[in-house]
C-alpha positions in Angstrom: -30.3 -13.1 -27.4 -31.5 -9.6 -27.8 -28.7 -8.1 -25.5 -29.9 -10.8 -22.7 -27.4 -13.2 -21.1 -28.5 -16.7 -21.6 -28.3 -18.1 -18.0 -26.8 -21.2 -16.8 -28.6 -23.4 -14.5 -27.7 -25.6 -11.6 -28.1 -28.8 -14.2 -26.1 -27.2 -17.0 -23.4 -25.8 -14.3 -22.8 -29.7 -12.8 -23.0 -30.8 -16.6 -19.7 -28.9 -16.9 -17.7 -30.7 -14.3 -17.6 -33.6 -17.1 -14.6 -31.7 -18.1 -13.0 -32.2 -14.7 -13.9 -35.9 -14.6 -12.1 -36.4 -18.1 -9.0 -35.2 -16.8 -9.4 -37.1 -13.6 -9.5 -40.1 -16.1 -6.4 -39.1 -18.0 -4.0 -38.6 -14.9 -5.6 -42.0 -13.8 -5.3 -43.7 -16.1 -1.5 -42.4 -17.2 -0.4 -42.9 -14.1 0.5 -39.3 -13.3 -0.6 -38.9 -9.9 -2.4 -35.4 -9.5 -5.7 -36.6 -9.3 -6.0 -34.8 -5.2 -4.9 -31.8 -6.8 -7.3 -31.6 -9.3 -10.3 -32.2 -7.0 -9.3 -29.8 -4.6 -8.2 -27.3 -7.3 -12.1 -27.6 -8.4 -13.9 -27.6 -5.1 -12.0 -25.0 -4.1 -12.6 -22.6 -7.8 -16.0 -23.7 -7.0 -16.3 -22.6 -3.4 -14.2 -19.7 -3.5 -16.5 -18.2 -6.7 -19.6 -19.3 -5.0 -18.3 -17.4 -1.7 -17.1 -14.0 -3.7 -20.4 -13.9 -5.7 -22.5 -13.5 -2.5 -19.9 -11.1 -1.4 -20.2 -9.2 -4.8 -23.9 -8.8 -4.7 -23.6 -7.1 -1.4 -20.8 -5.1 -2.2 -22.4 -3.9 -5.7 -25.6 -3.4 -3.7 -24.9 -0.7 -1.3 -21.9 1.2 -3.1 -20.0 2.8 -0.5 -16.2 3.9 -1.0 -15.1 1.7 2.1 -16.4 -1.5 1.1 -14.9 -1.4 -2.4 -10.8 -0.3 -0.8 -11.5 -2.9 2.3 -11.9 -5.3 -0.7 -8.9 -4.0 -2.5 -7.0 -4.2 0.3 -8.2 -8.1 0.9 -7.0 -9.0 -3.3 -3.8 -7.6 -2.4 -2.8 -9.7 1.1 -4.1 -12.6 -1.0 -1.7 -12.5 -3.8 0.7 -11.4 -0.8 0.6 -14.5 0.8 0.0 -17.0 -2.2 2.8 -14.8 -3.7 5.0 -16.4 -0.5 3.2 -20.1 -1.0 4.1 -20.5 -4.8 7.8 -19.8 -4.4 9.9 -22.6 -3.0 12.8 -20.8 -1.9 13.1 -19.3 1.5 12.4 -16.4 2.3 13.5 -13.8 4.9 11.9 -10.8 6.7 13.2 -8.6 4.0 12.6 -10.0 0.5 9.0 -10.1 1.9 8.6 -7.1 3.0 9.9 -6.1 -0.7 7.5 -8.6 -2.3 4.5 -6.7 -0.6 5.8 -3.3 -1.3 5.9 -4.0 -5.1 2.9 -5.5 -5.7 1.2 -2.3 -3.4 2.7 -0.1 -4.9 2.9 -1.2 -8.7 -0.8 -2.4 -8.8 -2.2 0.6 -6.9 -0.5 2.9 -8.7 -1.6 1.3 -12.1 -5.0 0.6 -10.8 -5.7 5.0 -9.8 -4.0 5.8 -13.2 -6.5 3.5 -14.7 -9.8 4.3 -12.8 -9.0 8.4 -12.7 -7.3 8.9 -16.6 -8.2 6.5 -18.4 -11.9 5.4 -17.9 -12.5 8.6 -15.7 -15.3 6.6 -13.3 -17.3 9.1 -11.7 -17.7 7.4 -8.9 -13.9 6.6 -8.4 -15.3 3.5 -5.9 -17.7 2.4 -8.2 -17.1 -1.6 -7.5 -19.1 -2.8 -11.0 -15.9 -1.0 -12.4 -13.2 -0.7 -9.9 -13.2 -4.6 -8.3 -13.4 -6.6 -11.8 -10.4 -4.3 -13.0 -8.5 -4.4 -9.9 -8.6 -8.0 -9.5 -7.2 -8.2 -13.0 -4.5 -6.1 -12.5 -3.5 -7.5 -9.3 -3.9 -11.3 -10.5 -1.4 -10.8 -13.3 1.0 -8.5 -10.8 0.9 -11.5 -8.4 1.9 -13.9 -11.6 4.6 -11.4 -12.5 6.2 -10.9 -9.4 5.9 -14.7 -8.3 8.0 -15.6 -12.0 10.2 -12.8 -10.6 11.0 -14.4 -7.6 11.3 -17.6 -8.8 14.4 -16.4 -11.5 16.0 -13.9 -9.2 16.4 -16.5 -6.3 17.3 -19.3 -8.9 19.7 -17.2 -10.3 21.7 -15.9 -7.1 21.7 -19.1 -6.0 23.1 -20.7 -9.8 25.6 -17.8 -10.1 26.9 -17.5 -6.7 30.0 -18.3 -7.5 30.4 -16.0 -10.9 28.5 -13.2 -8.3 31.3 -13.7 -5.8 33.7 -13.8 -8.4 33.0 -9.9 -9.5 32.7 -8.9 -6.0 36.1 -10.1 -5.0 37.0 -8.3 -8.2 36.0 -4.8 -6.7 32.2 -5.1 -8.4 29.2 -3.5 -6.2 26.6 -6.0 -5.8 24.3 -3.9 -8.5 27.1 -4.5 -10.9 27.6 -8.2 -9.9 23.8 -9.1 -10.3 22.9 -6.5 -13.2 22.5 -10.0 -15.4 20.4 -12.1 -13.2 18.0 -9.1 -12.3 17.6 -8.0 -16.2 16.9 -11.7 -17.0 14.3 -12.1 -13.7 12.2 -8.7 -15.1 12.4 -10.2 -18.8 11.2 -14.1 -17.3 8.6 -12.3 -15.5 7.0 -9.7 -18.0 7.2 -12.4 -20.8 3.8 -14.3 -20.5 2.0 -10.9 -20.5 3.7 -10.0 -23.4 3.0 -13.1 -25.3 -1.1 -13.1 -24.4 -1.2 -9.5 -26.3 0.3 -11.3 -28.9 -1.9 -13.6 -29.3 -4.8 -11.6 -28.1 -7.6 -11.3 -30.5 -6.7 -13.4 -32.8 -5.2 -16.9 -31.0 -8.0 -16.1 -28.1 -11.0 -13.9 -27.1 -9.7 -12.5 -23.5 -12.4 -13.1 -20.4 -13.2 -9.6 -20.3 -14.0 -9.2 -23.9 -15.8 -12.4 -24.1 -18.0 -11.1 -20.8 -19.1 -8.3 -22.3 -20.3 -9.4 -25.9 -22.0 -12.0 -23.9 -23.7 -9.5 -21.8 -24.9 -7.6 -25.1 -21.9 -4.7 -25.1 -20.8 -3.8 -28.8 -17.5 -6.1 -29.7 -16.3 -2.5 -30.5 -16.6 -0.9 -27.3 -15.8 -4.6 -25.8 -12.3 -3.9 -27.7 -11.4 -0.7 -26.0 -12.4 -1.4 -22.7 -10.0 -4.8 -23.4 -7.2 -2.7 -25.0 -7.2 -0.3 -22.0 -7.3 -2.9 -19.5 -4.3 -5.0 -20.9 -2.4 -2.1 -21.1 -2.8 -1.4 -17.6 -2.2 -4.6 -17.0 1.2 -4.3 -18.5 2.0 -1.1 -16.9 1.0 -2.7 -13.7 3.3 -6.0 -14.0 6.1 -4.1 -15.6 5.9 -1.7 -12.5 5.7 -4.4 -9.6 8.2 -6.5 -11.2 11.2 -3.5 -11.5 9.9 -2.4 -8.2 10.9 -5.6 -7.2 14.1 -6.9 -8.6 15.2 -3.5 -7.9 15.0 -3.7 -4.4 14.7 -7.7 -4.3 18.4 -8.5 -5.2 19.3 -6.4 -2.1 18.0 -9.2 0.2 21.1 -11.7 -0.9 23.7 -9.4 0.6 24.3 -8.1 4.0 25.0 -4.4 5.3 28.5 -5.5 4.2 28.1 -6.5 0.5 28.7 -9.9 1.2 26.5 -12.9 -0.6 24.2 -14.5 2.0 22.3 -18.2 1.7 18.6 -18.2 1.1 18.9 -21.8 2.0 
């Protein structure tokens, strides 16, 4: 290849959708129903990537600082509001508030630590560097928190009566809920944890693999992938305890008593 991506034309980019067209088969033919889904799931990648890639080449192209936060800022009311989509349970004024407090705050944070420390960009706003990292981090932090909502809610709502059971017992609601927000932090930081594990060995990660394509040294395609899982990490670990911190506070009113999310 001689350091040269190989490029993909229109033909060999529709050839690919075969893929897509076997599963359609499968669910078809089993019976299983998802077969809307999985169309609009793949016109919509396709549109969506199409869309950003025009928007990338413009953004990459004239390099100013406010571009490169407005688009920042655009990732993170994204994962925001798919963050509210994916979760079933209802919602109130507070827990969202929370929800997009912790993924600001955890992914931002991560993301300055990463851009100023550790890869020390010079520029900061460089948006070759900043946006591929920052959607990464703030992809996974959506993921995390989402799994953290999901477990907290479910678990309020399975223990109310154990959680009821303490606070008629004298227990603050920190006390009474110490369980359900350790195991909603553990539920959510898991999958991260177990794609380092298999990392490298079970899988080639996307940013790796990008970059060996593009002719970067596997070596220095390593650190750049070691450094950006750890922020990754740092970042979900961060959002999520942000959240469940605060998060369980939104089951209880201003007198400590349990309220229905239904």
């Amino acid at each position: 290849m001689n350091g040269q991506v190989e490029q993909i034309g229109l033909w060999q980019m529709v050839s690919a959708y075969i893929f897509v067209l076997f599963l359609l088969f499968i669910v078809r033919r089993r019976k299983i129903g998802r077969e809307k889904e999985i169309t609009i799931a793949a016109l919509r990648m396709t549109l969506q990537l199409v869309l950003v890639g025009y928007v990338l080449v413009f953004v990459f192209d004239l390099r100013h600082p406010g571009l490169t936060v407005l688009y920042i800022a655009a990732m993170l009311v994204f994962a925001v509001f798919n963050i509210f989509r994916r979760v079933k349970t209802r919602l109130n004024r507070q827990l969202k508030l929370i929800i997009a407090g912790s993924i600001g705050f955890g992914a931002l944070v991560s993301l300055i630590y990463f851009i100023l420390v550790v890869i020390m960009l010079d520029p900061w706003y460089e948006p070759r560097y900043v946006i591929p990292i920052a959607g990464m981090i703030v992809g996974n932090s959506m993921t995390g928190i989402s799994l953290g909502v999901k477990h907290l809610a479910d678990g309020m709502k399975q223990q109310r009566e154990h959680i009821e059971g303490a606070l008629m017992m004298g227990a603050q609601p920190k006390e009474a809920v110490r369980d359900i927000v350790n195991s909603a932090f553990d539920s959510a930081t898991l999958p991260t944890i177990n794609s380092m594990v298999g990392m490298g060995i079970v899988f080639l990660p996307g940013m790796m693999t990008g970059q060996i394509l593009s002719g970067v040294s596997p070596l220095t395609a390593i650190n750049y992938q070691i450094a950006i899982m750890l922020g990754i990490l740092g970042s979900v670990s961060l959002c999520v305890i942000v959240f469940v911190i605060f998060g369980y506070r939104a089951f209880f009113n201003k007198r400590a008593q349990l309220v229905s999310m239904e």
